[in-house]
N, C-alpha and C positions, 0 to 999 in steps of 0.2 A: 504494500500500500504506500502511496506517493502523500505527501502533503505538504501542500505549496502554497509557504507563507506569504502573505501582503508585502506588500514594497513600503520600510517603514514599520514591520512590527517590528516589535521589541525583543529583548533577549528575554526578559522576563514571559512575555509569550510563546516565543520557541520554549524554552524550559519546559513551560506548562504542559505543550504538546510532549515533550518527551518523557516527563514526569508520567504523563495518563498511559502512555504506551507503556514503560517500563512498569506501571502498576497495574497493567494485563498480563507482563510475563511477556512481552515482546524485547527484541533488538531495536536499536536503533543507528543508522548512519544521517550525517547531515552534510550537505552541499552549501558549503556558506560561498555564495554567487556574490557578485559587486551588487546586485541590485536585491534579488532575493534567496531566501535559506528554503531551501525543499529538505525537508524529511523522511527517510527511506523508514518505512517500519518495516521492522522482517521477522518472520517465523512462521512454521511452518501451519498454525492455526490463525494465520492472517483472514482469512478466506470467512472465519465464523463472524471476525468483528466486523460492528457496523460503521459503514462509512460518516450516518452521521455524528459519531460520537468523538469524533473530531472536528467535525465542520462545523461544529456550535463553539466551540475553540477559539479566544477572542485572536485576531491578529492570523485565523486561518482561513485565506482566498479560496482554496479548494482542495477536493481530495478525489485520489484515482486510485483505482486496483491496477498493478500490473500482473495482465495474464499470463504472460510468456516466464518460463519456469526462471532465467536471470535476471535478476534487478540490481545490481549497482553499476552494472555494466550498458544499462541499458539508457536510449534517450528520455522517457521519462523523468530518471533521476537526476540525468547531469543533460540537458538541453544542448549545451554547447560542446564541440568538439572538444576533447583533453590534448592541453599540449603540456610534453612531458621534457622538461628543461633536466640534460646528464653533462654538467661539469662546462655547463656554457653551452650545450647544442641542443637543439629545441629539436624535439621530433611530433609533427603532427602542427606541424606552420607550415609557413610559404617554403621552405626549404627540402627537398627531395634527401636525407639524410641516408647519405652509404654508409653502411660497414663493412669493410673489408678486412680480409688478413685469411691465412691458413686455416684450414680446418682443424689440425692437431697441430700446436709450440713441439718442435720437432728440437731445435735447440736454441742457445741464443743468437747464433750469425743467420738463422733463417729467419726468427720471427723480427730479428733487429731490420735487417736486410728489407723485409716484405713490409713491414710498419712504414721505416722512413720511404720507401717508394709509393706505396699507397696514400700516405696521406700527401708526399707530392701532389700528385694528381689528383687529389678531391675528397679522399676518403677521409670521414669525418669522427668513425669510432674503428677501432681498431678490432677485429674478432681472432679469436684461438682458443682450441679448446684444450684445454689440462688434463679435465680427466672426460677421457670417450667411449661412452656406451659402445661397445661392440658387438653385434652379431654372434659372433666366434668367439670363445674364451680366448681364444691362439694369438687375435688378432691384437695389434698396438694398441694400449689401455689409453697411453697417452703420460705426459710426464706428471702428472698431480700435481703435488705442491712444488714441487722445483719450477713448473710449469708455470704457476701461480705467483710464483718470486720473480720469473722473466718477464709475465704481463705486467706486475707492480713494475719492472722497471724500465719498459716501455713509456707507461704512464706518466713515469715522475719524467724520463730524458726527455722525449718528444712533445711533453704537456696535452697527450689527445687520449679521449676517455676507451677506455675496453673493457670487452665484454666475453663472458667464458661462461660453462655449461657447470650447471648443480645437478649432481645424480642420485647424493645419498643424504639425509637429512643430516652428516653426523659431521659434513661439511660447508652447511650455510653458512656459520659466519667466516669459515677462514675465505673462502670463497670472499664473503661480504666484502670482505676486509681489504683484497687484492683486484676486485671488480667493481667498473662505474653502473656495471647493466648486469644483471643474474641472468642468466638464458637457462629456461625449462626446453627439453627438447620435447620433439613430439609424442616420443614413449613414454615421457613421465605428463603427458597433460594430464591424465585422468589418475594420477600418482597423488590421491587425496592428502595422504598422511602428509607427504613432501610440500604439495600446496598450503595444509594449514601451517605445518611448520613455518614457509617461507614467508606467510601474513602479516606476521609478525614486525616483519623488516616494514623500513621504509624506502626500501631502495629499490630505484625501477627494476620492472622485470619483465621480460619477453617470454613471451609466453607461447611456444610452438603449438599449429594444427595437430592436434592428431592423426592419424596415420589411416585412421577411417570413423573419425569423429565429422558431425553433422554442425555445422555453424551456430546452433542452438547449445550444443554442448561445449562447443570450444568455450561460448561465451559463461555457460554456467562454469565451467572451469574459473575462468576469469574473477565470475565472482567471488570462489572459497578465495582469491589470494586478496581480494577487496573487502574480504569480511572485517580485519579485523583495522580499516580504514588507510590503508596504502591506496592512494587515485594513483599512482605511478606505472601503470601497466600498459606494456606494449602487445601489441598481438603481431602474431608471425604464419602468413599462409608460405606452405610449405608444400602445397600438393598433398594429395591422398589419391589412396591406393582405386584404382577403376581396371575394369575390363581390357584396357589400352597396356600394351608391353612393349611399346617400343622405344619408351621413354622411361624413368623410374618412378617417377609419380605424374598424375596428372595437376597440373597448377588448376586451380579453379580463380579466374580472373574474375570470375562473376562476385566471389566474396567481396570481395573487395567492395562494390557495391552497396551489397546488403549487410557488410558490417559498420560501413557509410550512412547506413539508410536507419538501423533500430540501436545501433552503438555512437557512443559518444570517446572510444581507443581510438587510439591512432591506429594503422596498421602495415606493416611493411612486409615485403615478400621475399621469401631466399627461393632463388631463380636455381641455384646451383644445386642443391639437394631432391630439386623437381627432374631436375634434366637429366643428372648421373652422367651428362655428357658435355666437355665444354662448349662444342661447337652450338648446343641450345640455347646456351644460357644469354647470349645476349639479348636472342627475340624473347625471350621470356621477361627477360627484366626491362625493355622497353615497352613489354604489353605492359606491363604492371605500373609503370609511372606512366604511360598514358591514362590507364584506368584508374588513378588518382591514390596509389599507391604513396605510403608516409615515407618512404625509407626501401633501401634492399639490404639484401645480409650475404656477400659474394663472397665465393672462398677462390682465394689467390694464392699463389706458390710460386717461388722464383724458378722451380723447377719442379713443374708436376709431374714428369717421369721419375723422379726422386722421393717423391713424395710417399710418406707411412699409412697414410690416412686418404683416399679420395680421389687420389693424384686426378685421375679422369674426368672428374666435375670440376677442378681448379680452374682459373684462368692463370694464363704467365702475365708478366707485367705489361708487354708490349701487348697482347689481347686486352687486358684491362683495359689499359692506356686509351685504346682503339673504344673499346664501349662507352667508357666516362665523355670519352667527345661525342658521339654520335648520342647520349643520353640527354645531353646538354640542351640541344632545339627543340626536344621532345617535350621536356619537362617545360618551357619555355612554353611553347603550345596551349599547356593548361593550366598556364597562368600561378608556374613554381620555377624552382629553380636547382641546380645542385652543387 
């Protein structure tokens, strides 16, 4: 249930409403807006209460149910688009916000090497992943916390914010600690336990597609990590899995839309995790800032036949190079920029 106070009430008003709600055994989240404070009531016997027993509520405009099973994610509650400020970069503005870098910190002359060339040319958050869910036990786990000591020191030399993957709950904060941006991948979206853990924080977090989750679900995902009031959340289409094998995922460009259309996230698209091949990934990540995409999340390698982790979906530098121009009139088009 949505309650959306007058323009001009008072705190002493809000209170009142969140007093009544917490004295039915409800939750509550509050949107304090420049102009007005909207009220999320949440729980799961929301459905029983009556709407007017709010709306007689001095200082309360109006009140709605929302039907759709996520609400803080939802336009209802935040009307306005969220733009989520990481260390100076704003994602989800006029800005087409890349993040580049390797898929797995391999060592430090490669993520050093692949950092300052990247953000040369445009790239504005720096990606690697530390620790990597694998398929395979066999396969590269990924360097962990050594992993974790090369993005911090990325960070401090270059001054540009990076972002690396949480897998196990028993690493949040070290993770926290060494990361501008938490990236949940698409395997742990529906990884509840790890989501409320991660709630907790205040620190933005990207939050991957599932792998064959419904846009509906991604978004209720969303919510567990806004329960317990982080608005910092990025959303990540990433492809899922369809009848189609000649690609590794299909990208659904259409989300992008309809996360536009009932979400108030930003949302950006990793083009390179969809394609499994480089030669995709640029038309992929041109459909996606045409279709008004916040951001990409591209994985680059100085050498992707060297490469531990992906090599095949990397881009090398001078293919990068080659996209970030040709990205640039697109974005430009729909009235952004990168």
């Amino acid at each position: 249930m949505i309650v959306e106070m007058s323009r001009g009430a008072t705190q002493e008003q809000v209170d009142h409403v969140v007093e009544r709600a917490h004295s039915m055994g409800f939750e509550v989240q509050l949107n304090l807006g420049t102009e007005k404070t909207v009220v999320a009531i949440l729980g799961s016997d929301t459905g029983k209460a009556d709407t007017d027993m709010f709306a007689v509520l001095p200082g309360v405009e109006s009140v709605a149910r929302i039907m759709k099973p996520y609400k803080l994610a939802s336009r209802e509650f935040h009307p306005r688009p969220s733009k989520i400020n990481v260390s100076g970069v704003e994602i989800g503005g006029q800005r087409v916000v890349v993040m580049a870098g390797p898929c797995a910190v391999e060592s430090e002359k490669q993520l050093m090497d692949t950092a300052r060339a990247v953000q040369k040319l445009g790239a504005a958050v720096i990606r690697g992943g530390a620790f990597k869910p694998r398929t395979s036990p066999f396969s590269f786990q990924g360097l962990e916390h050594e992993g974790l000591d090369l993005l911090a020191k990325v960070r401090s030399e270059l001054g540009i914010p990076v972002i690396t993957e949480v897998v196990d709950v028993h690493n949040i904060d070290i993770v926290a600690e060494h990361a501008d941006i938490i990236q949940i991948g698409a395997r742990n979206m529906q990884n509840f336990a790890l989501l409320k853990e991660l709630s907790r924080l205040k620190h933005p977090i990207l939050l991957k597609r599932g792998l064959s989750a419904t846009v509906t679900e991604w978004l209720t995902a969303a919510d567990y990590l806004m329960a317990r009031g982080n608005r910092r959340i990025i959303l990540c289409e990433r492809g899922v899995r369809t009848f189609e094998d000649s690609i590794r995922f299909s990208v659904d460009i259409s989300s992008i839309a309809v996360i536009k259309h009932f979400s108030h996230l930003p949302v950006v698209v990793d083009p390179s995790h969809a394609a499994g091949h480089y030669a995709y990934v640029p038309s992929i990540a041109k459909a996606a800032v045409a279709a008004g995409a916040d951001g990409l999340l591209i994985e680059v390698h100085p050498n992707p036949e060297e490469a531990l982790v992906d090599g095949l979906q990397s881009l090398n530098l001078p293919n990068f190079e080659k996209l970030m121009k040709e990205l640039r009139p697109i974005a430009s088009a729909v009235d952004r920029y990168i």
